[in-house]
N, C-alpha and C positions, 0 to 999 in steps of 0.2 A: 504494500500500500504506500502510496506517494506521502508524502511529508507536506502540509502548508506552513509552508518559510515568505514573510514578506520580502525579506530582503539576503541575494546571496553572494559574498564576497567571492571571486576567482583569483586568485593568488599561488602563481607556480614555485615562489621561492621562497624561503625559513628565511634570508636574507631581509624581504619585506613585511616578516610577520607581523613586528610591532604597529606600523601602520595599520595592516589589517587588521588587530585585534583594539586599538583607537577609532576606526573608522566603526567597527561592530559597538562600541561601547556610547558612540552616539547615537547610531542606529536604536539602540536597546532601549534608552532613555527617553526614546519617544513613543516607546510600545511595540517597535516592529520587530518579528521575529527573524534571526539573522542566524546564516550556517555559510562558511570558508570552506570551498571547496580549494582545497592544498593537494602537494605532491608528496611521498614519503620518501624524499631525498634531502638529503642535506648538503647545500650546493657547495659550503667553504671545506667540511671535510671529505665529500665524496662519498658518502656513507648512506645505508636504508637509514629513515627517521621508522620511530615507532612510539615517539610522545607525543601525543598531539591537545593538545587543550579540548574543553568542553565546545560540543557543538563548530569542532573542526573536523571534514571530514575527506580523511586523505584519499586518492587516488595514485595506484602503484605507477611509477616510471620505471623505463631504461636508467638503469645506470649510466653516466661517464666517468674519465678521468681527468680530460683536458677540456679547460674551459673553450677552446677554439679549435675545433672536433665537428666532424660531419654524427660523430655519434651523440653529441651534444644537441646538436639540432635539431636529431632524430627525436628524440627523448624529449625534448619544448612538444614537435608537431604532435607526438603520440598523448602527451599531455592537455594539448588544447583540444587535439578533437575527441579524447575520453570524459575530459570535463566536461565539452557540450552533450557529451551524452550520457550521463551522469546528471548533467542537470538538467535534462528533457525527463530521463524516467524515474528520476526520484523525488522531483520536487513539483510542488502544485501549489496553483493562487501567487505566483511571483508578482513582485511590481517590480522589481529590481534589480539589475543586477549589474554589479560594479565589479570590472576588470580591469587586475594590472597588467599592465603592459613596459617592458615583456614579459613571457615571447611574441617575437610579431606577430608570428602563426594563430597564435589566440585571437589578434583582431579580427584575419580572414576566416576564422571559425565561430568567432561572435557574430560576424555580419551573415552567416548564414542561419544562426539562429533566430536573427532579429529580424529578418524575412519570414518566417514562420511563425513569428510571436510578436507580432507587433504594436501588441496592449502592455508590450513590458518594456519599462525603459532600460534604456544601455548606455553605461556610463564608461569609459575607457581612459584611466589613471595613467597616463606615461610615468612611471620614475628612471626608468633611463630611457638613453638611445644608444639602438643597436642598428648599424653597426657602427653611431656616427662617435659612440665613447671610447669606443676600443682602441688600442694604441699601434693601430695597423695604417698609418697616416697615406702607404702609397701604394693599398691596396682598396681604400672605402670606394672611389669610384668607377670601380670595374667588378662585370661580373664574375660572380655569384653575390657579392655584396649590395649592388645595389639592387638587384632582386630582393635580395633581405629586406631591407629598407621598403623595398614597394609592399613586402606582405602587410605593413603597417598603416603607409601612406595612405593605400588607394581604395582604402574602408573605414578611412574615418570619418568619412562622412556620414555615415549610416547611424553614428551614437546622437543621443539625445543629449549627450552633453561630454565636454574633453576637458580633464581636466590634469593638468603639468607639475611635476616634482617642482619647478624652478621655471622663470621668467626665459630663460635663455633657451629654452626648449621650443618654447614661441615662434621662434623665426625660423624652423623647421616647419611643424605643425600650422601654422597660418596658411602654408600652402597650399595646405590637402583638407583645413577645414575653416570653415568661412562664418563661422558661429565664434560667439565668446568663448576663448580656453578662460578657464580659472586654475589660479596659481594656488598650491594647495603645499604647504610645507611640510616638511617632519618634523614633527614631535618630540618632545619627552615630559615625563612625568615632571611637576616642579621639585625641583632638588631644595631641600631648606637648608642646607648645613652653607655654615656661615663662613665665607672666603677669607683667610688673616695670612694673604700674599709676604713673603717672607725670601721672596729671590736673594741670593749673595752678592753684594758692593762692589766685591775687588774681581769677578769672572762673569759670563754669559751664559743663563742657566735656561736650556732650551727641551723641547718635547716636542718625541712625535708619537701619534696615538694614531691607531686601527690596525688593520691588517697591511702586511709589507709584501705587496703583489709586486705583477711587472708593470704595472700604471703609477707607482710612487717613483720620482724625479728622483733618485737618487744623490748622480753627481751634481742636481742644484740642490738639493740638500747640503753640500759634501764645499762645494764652489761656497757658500754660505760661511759657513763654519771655518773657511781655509782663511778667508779674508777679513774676520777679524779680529781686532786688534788688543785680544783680551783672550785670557783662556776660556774654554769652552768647556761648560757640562753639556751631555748632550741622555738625554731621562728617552728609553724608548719603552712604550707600552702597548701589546699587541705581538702578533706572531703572524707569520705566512711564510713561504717559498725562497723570500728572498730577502730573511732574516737575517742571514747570515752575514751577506750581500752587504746589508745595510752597517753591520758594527763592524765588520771590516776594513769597510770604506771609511767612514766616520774617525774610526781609530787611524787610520793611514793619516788624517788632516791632525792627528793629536788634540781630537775633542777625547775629554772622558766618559765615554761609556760606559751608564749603568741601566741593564737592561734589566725590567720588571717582567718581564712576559705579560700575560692576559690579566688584567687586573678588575676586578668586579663589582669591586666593596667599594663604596661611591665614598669612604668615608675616606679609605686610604688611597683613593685616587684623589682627591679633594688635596693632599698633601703633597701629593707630586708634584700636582699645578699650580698649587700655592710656591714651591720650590724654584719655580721657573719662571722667567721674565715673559717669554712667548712661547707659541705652538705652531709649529710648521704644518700649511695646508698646502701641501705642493703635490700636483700631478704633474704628468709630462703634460707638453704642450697640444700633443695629437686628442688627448684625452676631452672628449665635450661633453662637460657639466657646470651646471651653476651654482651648488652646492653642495656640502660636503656631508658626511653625520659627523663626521672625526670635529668639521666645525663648530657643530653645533652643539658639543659637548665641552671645546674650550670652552664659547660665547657662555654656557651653562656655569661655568666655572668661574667666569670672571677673566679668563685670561685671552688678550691680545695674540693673535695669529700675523703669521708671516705668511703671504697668501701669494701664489700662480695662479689661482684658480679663475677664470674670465667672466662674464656675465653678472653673476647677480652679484657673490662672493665680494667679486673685484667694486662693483658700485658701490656694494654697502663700506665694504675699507675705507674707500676713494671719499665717500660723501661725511662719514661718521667717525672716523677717525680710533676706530676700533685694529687697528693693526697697520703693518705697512704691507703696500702691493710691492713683489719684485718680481723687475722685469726683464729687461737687459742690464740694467743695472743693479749693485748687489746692495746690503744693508751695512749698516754701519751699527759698533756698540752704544752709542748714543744714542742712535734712533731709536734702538730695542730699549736700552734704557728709559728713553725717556716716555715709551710704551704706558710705562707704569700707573703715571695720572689717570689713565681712562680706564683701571679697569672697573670702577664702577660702573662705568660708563657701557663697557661693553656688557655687564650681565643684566643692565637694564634694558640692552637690546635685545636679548635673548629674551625676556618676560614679556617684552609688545610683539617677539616677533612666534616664539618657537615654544610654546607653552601648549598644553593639553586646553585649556580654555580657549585660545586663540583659533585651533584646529578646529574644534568643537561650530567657535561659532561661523567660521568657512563653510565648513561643511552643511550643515543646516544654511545656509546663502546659498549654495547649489541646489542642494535637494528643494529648494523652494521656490526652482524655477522648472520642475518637473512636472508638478501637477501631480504627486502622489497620491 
């Protein structure tokens, strides 16, 4: 027997779950009944998932192992079109149903659902671009990739409404949809513990935070640190592939490296960035996004970022004076020093901009141009 679900989030990746379980929790708030159809892979370790929270309800994938994999892609398609069927025969009385995107393959597979269901709205969440964020700069416009890109493009016109991780996404998306995108951020919980910044006088106390893929800028990390004119701590928090990579390199410039791994406890991460002047938000340059999470966890913290990041990232530095942009040119110990005045400044941005209430009330601004 089908299920009545008013509302049903599509979510291929544990990568995006916290959005989707904020997006469900405003849902919920207004009476609607909501179920996460997810995958049971786990995309950062490559592993089957088999935790899955209340009223999430997984769908098996293909495994891979390499994020840039014809088996990779395989495992998106087989996911999006089990999801649509999935959510053809399990669920009834839908109004809703809000998919992230990616895989692209999920939009050409929602546009054929919404051919067939056309009393139900369809909402399609960009938080990245594939393939335009990947760090493959001299291969995006040639086939098979931009194929990729069309699975995305050339059915978004079909949703009742598009709405973007980031403002910078926009000048992609305006092309293929001629309706209002809405800018929809990420979240976190409000953190209360209280920021008592405590950086060192006499050296440059730096951090970097997330996962250490092949999309973090390394040697501008590395170029950074060479050039100035103060010793360097350099706090890494987080793990990936190209860990090693990283305290290698760093250590080669005679930064001191102290590496924490995965750090969780929001109390004793609170201490590391209290420790450090700034937070490097640097991808390579091929990489297209306009915000980061790693940033929105310094801005959480109170602490000033050192940003490559273009679009939104780089406006809000540029206009709010919450960190320095570098570009061609590198930073100096003063500038980072003198970082330090704003960082009230900066977790004040974080509370107008990146808060669970803020989300909340976006969200409910969309939904109530649906006509639910």
């Amino acid at each position: 027997m089908k299920q009545n679900v008013d509302v049903v989030i599509v979510n291929c990746f544990d990568t995006y779950e916290h959005r989707a379980i904020l997006l469900k929790e405003v849902f919920e708030s207004i009476g609607k009944k909501v179920c996460i159809i997810t995958s049971d892979y786990k995309h950062i370790f490559k592993m089957k998932r088999d935790d899955f929270p209340v009223d999430f309800d997984p769908i098996h994938v293909y495994p891979y192992k390499k994020n840039l994999s014809a088996q990779r892609l395989f495992s998106h398609y087989r996911f999006a079109r089990e999801a649509i069927n999935h959510l053809t025969q399990e669920y009834d009385n839908v109004s809703l149903v809000w998919f992230f995107v990616p895989p692209n393959s999920l939009v050409k597979e929602a546009a054929k659902y919404k051919k067939g269901n056309s009393q139900v709205k369809v909402v399609f969440d960009v938080i990245d671009m594939w393939p335009e964020s990947m760090p493959i700069s001299k291969y995006k416009n040639l086939p098979p990739f931009t194929e990729w890109g069309r699975l995305r493009n050339l059915k978004l016109k079909v949703a009742d409404a598009v709405v973007s991780e980031c403002d910078l996404y926009k000048s992609v998306l305006n092309r293929f949809y001629d309706k209002e995108i809405y800018t929809l951020y990420l979240a976190h919980d409000n953190n209360s513990l209280e920021s008592k910044p405590n950086p060192p006088q006499d050296r440059i106390s730096l951090c970097y935070l997330g996962s250490i893929n092949n999309i973090v800028d390394i040697s501008r990390i590395c170029r950074v640190i060479a050039n100035l004119d103060k010793p360097v701590d350099f706090h890494i928090i987080g793990d990936g592939e190209k860990r090693q990579e990283l305290i290698d390199a760093a250590s080669s410039v005679e930064a001191n490296v102290v590496y924490h791994g995965k750090v969780y406890d929001r109390v004793e991460k609170q201490k590391i960035f209290d420790s450090c002047h700034a937070g490097f938000n640097f991808m390579k340059d091929s990489v297209f996004v306009g915000l980061t999470m790693k940033s929105i966890d310094y801005f959480e913290a109170g602490l000033p970022i050192l940003n490559t990041i273009k679009g939104d990232t780089w406006k809000f530095v540029d206009e709010l004076g919450i960190g320095v942009n570098v570009g061609d040119n590198s930073v100096t110990a003063d500038q980072i020093m003198a970082l330090q005045k704003s960082r009230k400044e900066v977790r004040s941005f974080f509370d107008k901009n990146f808060t669970k209430g803020v989300f909340r009330e976006k969200v409910l601004r969309i939904i109530s141009t649906l006509n639910l």
